[in-house]
C-alpha positions as CSV (number, residue, x, y, z in Angstrom):
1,X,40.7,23.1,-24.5
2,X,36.7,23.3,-24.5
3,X,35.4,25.9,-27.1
4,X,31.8,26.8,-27.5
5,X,31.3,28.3,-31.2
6,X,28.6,31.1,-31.2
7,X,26.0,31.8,-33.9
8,X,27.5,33.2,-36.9
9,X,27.0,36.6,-37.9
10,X,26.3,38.2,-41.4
11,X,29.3,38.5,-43.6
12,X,29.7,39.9,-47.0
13,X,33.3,40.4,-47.3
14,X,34.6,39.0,-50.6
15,X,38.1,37.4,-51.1
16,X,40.7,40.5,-52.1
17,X,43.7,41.3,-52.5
18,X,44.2,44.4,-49.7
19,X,47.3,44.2,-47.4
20,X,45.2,44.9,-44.8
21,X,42.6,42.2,-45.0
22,X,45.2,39.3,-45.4
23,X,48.4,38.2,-43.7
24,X,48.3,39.0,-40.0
25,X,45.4,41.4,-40.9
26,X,43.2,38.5,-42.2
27,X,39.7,39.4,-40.8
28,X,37.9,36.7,-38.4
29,X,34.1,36.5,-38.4
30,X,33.5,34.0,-35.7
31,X,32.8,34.6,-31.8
32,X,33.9,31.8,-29.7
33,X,34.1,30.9,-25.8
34,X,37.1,29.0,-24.6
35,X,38.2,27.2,-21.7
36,X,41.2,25.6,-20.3
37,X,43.4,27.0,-22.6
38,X,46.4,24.6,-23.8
39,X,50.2,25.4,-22.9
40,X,52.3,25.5,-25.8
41,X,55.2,26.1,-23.6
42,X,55.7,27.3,-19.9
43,X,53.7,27.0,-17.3
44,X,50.7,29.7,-16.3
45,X,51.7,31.8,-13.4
46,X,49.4,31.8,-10.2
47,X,50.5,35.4,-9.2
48,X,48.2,37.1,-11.7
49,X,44.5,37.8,-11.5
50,X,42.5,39.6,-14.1
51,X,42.1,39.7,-18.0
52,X,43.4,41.2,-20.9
53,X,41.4,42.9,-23.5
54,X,42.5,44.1,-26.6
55,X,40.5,46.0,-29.5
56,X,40.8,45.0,-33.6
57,X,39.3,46.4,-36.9
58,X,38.1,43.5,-38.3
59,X,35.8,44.2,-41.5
60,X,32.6,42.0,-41.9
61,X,31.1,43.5,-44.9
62,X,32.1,44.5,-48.3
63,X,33.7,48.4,-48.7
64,X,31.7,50.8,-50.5
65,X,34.7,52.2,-51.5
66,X,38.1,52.3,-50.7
67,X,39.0,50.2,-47.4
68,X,41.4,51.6,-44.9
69,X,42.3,49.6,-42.0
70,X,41.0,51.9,-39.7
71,X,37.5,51.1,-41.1
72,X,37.0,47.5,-40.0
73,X,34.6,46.9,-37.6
74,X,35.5,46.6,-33.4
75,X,36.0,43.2,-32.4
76,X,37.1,42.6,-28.4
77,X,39.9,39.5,-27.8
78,X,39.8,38.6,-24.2
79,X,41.7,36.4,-22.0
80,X,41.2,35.4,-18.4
81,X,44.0,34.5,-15.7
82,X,42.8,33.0,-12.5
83,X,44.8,29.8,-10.5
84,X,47.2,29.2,-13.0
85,X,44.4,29.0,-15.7
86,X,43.8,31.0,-18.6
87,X,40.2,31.2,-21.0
88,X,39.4,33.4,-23.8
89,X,36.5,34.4,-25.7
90,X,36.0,37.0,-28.5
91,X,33.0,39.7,-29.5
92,X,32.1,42.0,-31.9
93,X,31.2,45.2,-30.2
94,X,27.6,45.5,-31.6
95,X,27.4,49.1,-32.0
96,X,24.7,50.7,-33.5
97,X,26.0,50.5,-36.9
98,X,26.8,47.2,-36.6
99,X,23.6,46.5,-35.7
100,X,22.0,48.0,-38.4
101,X,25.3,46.2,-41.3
102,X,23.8,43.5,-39.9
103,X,20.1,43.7,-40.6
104,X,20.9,45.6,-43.9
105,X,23.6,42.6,-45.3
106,X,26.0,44.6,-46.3
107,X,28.1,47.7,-45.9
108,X,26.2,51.3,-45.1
109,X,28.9,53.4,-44.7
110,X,32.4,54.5,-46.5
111,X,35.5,55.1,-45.1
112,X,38.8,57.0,-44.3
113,X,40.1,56.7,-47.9
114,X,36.7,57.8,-49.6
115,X,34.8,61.5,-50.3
116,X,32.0,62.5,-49.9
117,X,28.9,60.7,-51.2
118,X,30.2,57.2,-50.6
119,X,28.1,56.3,-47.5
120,X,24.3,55.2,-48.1
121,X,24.0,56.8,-44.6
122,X,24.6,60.2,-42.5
123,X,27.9,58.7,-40.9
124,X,29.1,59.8,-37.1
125,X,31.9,61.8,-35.5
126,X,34.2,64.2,-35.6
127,X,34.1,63.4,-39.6
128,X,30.6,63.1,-39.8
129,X,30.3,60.7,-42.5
130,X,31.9,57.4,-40.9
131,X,30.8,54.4,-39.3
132,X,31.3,54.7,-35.8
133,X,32.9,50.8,-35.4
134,X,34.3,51.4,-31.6
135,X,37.3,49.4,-32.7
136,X,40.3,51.8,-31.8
137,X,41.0,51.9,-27.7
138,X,40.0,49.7,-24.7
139,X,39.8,50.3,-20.7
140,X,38.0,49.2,-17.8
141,X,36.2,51.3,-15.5
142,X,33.4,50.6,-13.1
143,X,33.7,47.3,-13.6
144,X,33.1,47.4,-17.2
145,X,34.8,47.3,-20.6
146,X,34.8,50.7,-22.3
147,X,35.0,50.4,-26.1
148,X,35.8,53.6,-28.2
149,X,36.1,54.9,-31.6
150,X,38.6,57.3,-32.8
151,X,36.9,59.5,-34.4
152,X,34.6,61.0,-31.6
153,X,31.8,57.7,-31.8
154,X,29.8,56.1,-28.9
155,X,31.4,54.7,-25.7
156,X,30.2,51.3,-25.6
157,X,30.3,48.9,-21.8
158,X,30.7,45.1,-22.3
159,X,31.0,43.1,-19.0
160,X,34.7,41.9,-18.7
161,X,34.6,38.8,-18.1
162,X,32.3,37.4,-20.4
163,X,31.9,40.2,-22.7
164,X,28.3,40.3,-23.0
165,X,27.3,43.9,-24.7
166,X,26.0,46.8,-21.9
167,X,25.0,49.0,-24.7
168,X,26.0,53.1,-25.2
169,X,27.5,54.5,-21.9
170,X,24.8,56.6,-20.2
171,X,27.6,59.1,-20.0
172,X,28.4,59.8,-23.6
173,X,28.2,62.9,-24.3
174,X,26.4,64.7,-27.7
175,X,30.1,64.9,-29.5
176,X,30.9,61.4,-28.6
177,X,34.5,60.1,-27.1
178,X,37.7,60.6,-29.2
179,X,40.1,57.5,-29.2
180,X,41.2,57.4,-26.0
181,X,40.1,57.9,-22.4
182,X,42.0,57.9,-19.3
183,X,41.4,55.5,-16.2
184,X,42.9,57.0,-12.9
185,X,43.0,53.6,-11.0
186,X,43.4,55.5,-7.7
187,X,40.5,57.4,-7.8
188,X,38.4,55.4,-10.4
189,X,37.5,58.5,-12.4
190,X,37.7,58.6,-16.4
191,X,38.8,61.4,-18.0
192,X,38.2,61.7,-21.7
193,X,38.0,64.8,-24.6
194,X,36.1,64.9,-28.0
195,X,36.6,66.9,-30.6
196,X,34.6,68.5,-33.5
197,X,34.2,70.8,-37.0
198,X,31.9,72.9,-34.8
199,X,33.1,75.7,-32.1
200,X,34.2,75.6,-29.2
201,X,35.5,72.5,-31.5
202,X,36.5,70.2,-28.1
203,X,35.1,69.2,-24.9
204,X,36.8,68.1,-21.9
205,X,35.0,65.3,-19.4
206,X,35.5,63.6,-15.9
207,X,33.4,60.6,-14.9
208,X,33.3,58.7,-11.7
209,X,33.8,55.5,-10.4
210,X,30.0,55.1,-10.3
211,X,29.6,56.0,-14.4
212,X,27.9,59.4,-13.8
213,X,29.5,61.9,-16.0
214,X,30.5,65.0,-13.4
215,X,32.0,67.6,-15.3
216,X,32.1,68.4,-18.9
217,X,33.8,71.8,-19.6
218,X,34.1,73.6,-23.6
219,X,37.6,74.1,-24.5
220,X,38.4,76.7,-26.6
221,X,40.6,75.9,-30.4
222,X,41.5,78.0,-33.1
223,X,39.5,75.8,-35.3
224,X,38.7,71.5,-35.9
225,X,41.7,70.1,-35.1
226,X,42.8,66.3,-34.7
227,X,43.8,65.5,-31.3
228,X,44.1,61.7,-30.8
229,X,45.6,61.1,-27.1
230,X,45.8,63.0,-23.9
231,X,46.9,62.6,-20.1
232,X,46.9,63.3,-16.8
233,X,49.1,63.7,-14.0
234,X,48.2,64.2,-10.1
235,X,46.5,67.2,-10.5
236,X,46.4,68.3,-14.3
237,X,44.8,67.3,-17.0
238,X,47.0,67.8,-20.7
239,X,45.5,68.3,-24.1
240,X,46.7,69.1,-27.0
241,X,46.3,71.3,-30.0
242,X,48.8,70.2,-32.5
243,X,49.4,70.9,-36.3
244,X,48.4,68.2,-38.3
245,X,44.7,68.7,-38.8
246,X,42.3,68.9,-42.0
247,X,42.6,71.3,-44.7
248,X,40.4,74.3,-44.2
249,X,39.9,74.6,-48.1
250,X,39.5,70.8,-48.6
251,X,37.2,70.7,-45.2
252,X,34.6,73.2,-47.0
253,X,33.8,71.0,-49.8
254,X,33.2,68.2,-47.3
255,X,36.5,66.4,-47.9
256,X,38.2,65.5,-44.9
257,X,42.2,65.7,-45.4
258,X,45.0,65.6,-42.8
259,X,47.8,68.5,-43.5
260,X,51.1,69.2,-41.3
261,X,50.4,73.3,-41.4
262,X,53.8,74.6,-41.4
263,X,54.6,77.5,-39.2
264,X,52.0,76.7,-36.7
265,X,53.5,75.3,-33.1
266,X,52.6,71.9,-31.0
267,X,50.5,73.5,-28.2
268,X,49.8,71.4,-24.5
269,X,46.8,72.7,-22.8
270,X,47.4,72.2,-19.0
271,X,43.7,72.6,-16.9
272,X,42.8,71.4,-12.9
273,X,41.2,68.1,-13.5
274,X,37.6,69.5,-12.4
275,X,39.0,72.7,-14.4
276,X,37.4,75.6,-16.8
277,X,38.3,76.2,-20.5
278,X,39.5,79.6,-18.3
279,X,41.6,78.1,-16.3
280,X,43.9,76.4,-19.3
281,X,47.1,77.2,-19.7
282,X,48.7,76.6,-23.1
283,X,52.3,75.6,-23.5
284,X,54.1,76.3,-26.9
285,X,56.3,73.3,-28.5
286,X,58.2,71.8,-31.9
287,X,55.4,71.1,-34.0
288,X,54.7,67.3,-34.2
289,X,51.5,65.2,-33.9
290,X,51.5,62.7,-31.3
291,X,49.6,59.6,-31.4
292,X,50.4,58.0,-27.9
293,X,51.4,59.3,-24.5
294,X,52.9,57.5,-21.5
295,X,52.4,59.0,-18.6
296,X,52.8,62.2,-16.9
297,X,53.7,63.6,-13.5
298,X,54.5,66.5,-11.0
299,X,58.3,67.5,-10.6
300,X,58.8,70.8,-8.4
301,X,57.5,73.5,-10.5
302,X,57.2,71.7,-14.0
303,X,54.9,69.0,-15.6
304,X,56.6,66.2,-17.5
305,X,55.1,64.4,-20.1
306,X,56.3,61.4,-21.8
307,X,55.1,59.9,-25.2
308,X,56.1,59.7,-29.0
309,X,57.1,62.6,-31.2
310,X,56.7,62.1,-34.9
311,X,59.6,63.4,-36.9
312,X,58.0,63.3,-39.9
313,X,54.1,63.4,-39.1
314,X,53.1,63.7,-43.5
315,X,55.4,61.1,-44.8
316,X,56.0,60.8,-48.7
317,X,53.8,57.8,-50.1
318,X,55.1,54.2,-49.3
319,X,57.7,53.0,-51.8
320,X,56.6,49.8,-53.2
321,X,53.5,49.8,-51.8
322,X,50.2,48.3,-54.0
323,X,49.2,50.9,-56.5
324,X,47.2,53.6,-54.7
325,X,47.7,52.7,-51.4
326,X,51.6,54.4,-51.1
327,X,49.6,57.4,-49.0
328,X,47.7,55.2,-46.8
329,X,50.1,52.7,-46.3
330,X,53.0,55.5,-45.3
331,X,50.3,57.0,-42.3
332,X,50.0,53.7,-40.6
333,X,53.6,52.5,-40.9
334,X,56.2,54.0,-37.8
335,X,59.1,53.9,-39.9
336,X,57.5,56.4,-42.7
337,X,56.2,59.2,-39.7
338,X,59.3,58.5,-37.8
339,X,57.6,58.1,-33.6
340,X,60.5,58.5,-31.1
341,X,60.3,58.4,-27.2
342,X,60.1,61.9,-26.1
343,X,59.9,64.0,-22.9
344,X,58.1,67.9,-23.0
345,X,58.8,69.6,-19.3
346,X,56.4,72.4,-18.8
347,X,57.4,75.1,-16.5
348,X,54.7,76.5,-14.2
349,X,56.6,79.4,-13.5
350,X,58.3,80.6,-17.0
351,X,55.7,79.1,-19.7
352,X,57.9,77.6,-21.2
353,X,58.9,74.4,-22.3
354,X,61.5,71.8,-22.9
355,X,61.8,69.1,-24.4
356,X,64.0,66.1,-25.5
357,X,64.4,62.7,-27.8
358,X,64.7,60.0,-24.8
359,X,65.4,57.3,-27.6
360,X,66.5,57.5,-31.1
361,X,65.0,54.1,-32.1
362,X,61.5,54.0,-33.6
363,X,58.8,53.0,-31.2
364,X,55.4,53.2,-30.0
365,X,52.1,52.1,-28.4
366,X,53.9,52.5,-25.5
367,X,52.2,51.2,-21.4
368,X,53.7,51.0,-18.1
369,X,52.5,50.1,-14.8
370,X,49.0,51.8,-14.2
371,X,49.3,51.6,-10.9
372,X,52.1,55.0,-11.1
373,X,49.7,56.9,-13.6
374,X,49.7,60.6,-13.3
375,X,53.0,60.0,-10.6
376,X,56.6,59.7,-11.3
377,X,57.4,57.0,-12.6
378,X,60.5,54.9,-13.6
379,X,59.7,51.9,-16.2
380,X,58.2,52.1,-20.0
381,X,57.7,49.2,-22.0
382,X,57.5,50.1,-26.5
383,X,56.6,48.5,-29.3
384,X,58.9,47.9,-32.5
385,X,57.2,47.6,-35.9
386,X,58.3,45.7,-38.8
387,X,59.3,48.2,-41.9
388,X,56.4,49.3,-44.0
389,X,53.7,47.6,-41.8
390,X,51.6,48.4,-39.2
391,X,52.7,45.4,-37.2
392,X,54.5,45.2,-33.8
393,X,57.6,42.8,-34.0
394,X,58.8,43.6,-30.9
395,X,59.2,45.3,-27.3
396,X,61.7,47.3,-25.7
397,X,61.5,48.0,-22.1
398,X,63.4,51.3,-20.9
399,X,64.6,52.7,-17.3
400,X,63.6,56.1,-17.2
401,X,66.0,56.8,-14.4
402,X,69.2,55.3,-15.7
403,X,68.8,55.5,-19.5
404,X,69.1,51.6,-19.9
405,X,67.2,49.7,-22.0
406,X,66.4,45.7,-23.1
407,X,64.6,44.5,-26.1
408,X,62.7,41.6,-27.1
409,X,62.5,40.2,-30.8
410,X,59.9,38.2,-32.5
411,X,61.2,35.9,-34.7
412,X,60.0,36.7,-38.3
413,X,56.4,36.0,-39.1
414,X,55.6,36.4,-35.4
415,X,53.4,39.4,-34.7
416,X,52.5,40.8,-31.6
417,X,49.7,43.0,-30.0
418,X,50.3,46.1,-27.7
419,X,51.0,44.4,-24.6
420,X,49.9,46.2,-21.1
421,X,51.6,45.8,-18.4
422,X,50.1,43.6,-15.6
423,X,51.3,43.5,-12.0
424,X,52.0,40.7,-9.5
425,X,49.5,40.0,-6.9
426,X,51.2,41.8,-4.1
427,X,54.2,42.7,-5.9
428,X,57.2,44.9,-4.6
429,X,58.3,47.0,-7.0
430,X,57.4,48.6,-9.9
431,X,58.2,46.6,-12.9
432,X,57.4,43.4,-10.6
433,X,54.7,42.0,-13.0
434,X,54.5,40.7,-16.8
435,X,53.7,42.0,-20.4
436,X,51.0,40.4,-21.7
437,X,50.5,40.1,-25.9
438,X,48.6,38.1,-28.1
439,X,50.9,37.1,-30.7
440,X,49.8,36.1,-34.5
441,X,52.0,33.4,-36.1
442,X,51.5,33.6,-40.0
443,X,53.3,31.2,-41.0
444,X,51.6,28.6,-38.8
445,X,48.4,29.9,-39.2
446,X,48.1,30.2,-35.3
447,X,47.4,32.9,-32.9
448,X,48.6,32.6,-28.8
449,X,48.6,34.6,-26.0
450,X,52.3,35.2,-24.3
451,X,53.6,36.8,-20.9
452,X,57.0,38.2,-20.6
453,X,58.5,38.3,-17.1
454,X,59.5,42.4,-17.1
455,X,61.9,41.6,-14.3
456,X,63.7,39.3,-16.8
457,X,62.8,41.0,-19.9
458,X,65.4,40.1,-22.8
459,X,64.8,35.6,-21.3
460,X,61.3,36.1,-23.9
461,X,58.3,34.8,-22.9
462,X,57.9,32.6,-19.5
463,X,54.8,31.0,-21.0
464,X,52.9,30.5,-24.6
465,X,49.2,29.9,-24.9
466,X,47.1,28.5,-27.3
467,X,44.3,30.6,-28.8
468,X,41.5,28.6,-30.7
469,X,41.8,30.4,-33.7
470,X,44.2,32.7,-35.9
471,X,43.3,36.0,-34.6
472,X,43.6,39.2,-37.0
473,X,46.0,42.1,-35.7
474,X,44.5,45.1,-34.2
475,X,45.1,48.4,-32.1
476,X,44.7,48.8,-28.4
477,X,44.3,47.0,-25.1
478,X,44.0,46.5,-21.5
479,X,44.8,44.7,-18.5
480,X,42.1,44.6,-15.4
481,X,43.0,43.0,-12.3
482,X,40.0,41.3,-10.6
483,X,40.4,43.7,-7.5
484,X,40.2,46.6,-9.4
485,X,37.0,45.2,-11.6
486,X,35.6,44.7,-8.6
487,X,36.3,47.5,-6.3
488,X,36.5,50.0,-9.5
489,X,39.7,52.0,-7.4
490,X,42.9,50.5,-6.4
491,X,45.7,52.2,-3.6
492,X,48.8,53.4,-5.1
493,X,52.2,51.9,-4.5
């Protein structure tokens, strides 16, 4: 392995105590290129071409207050496949704020966890007083890395393969991007939503394979609300208006608190993809909130959609957890809010909707192959978390059409990333590919980068790859074949 250490950047971050800035969650302040990765075991296949991206919060600078691990600052892992060879480099995603952390030497801006008057500046977003950090999702379109924040920041391009920074998207719209957008790899458009305290309070977006932003459309909400994920299917586009959203009181003194409003339904707003707040039609539901969808498709006269229903979306602090940080700790751990596999079936004809538990087992951050996005489709691969963390320890890959399911386990102190899905070059059936993760060992001190043969899941990884440093855990990712960066569409199955 060759690695080329970049210039260092400016840190201020003093030693502490959080349980999110140690452990797996241990922040890592240098950039790095590295090539000809080392085999720790396996050999690398020569059927894959592409890379693997995935997003972290990463904190450089001191907290002005109250650090939540939302708050750290984006910082892009990558890993390239080509002939049975595999490199990496990392970057921070130099947004604006960043940019200016940097010249300033220290923190600007205060997070989740604080009020008002924390932040030295006006902040960005949905929330309007945060750091936008672009360090929650990840995708590739138009041949570029898209990097987004959460909480309605910037849409930042880096190039994908070497992850030099493109700057804002010329596409990004006044009320930024939420969390995530959505990449139709058969057409090459992107599809994305923001949201805001200000009416219409969301906006709805399509943009081509070219990067020119075509249609942006006002959607109409009873008020701010806190929509996080959305998705398509052939021809709809679904978002959401669900029931966990800020305190109206709370809101008007400029203090930004999440609330599960009881007696208020989930709500699934179904619109043509090049469609008109007019032209929505809203579908009633159990109230939930819903980080993460799968996918969605056509069936006859309804519209399924697959993701992860919370059974318990304002969990009761986290026992045990360090003094103040029960609340915090109980919103980012799965087995406090309770995700489970789930399945809503909108009726075109009735309005109405059912809906089901497709597994009882908590799970999340869920991918399957992109290639069957917005089409039926009949493989999902899920995360498992270890108790009281925000840290995957696991994946459980599920047939949709029989109901079976196989499970891979980390042994303890392993930690994984969420791991797309990543086809065989001219593969033959749908799960005829690999997961790819980047797994943190703590108690070696190591990070590598894994692949799991989908089509003999519960064997474990085929192959294990040395990183050149201990990564720290993070959120999202994406896998890019080459073709696809190149050509910016790919033909469906």
């Amino acid at each position: 392995m060759k690695v080329d250490r970049l210039p260092p950047v400016t840190v201020s971050l003093q030693p502490n105590e959080h349980p999110y800035m140690n452990g797996a969650w241990t922040p890592l302040h240098e950039e790095v290129d590295a090539f000809d990765l080392d085999v720790i075991e396996g050999t690398i296949p020569t059927d894959i071409d592409g890379v693997y991206v995935r997003n972290t919060e990463n904190p450089v600078h001191q907290p002005l207050g109250r650090y939540h691990p939302f708050d750290g600052d984006g910082m892009l892992h990558q890993i390239s496949f080509r002939d049975g060879r595999a490199d990496y480099r990392n970057r921070f995603v130099r947004t604006r704020c960043f940019q200016a952390e940097q010249e300033a030497g220290r923190a600007l801006w205060g997070g989740l966890a604080d009020g008002p008057g924390v932040s030295a500046r006006p902040g960005f977003g949905a929330h309007g007083g945060l750091k936008d950090s672009s360090s929650t999702d990840v995708v590739v379109h138009g041949g570029r890395v898209v990097s987004t924040f959460y909480q309605c920041g910037e849409a930042y391009w880096l190039d994908p393969e070497t992850l030099d920074a493109g700057g804002v998207a010329s596409w990004g719209p006044l009320d930024g991007v939420s969390a995530h957008t959505k990449v139709d790899e058969a057409t090459g458009e992107l599809l994305f939503f923001n949201y805001s305290v200000h009416a219409p309070f969301m906006h709805y977006g399509v943009v081509d394979r070219t990067g020119r932003l075509v249609h942006y459309e006002p959607i109409e909400l009873p008020g701010p609300r806190l929509p996080h994920d959305m998705a398509f299917s052939a021809r709809w586009s679904i978002l959401n208006d669900l029931p966990v959203f800020w305190d109206a009181d709370l809101l008007a003194k400029d203090i930004h608190a999440a609330r599960l409003h009881d007696g208020v339904p989930s709500r699934f707003g179904l619109l043509p993809r090049y469609g008109t707040n007019a032209d929505v039609r809203w579908f009633e539901a159990d109230p939930t909130y819903v980080l993460h969808f799968l996918n969605a498709y056509e069936e006859g006269d309804e519209v399924v959609l697959d993701g992860y229903f919370q059974e318990d979306p304002q969990p009761a602090p986290l026992e045990g957890a360090p003094r103040g940080m029960g609340q915090l700790m109980a919103y980012v751990d799965e087995h406090s809010f309770k995700p489970k596999l789930h399945r809503w079936r909108f009726d075109l004809r009735t309005g109405r909707t059912h809906e089901e538990h497709l597994d009882d087992r908590i799970l999340e951050f869920g991918m399957f192959n992109q290639r069957y996005a917005g089409r039926p489709y009949r493989y999902a691969y899920s995360t498992t978390t270890k108790p009281g963390w925000f840290l995957f320890n696991g994946f459980v890959k599920h047939d949709l059409h029989t109901g079976e399911s196989w499970s891979v386990q980390l042994p303890e102190g392993r930690f994984a990333s969420e791991a797309p899905f990543v086809p065989r070059v001219g593969a033959t059936a749908e799960d005829d590919g690999y997961l790819v993760s980047f797994v943190i060992d703590e108690d070696a001190g190591t990070s590598e980068c894994i692949l799991i043969d989908c089509r003999r899941f519960e064997e474990g990884p085929v192959v294990r790859i040395a990183l050149p440093h201990k990564i720290s855990s993070g959120t999202h990712s994406v896998w890019a074949d080459r073709a696809f960066i190149r050509d910016g569409v790919l033909p469906r199955p």
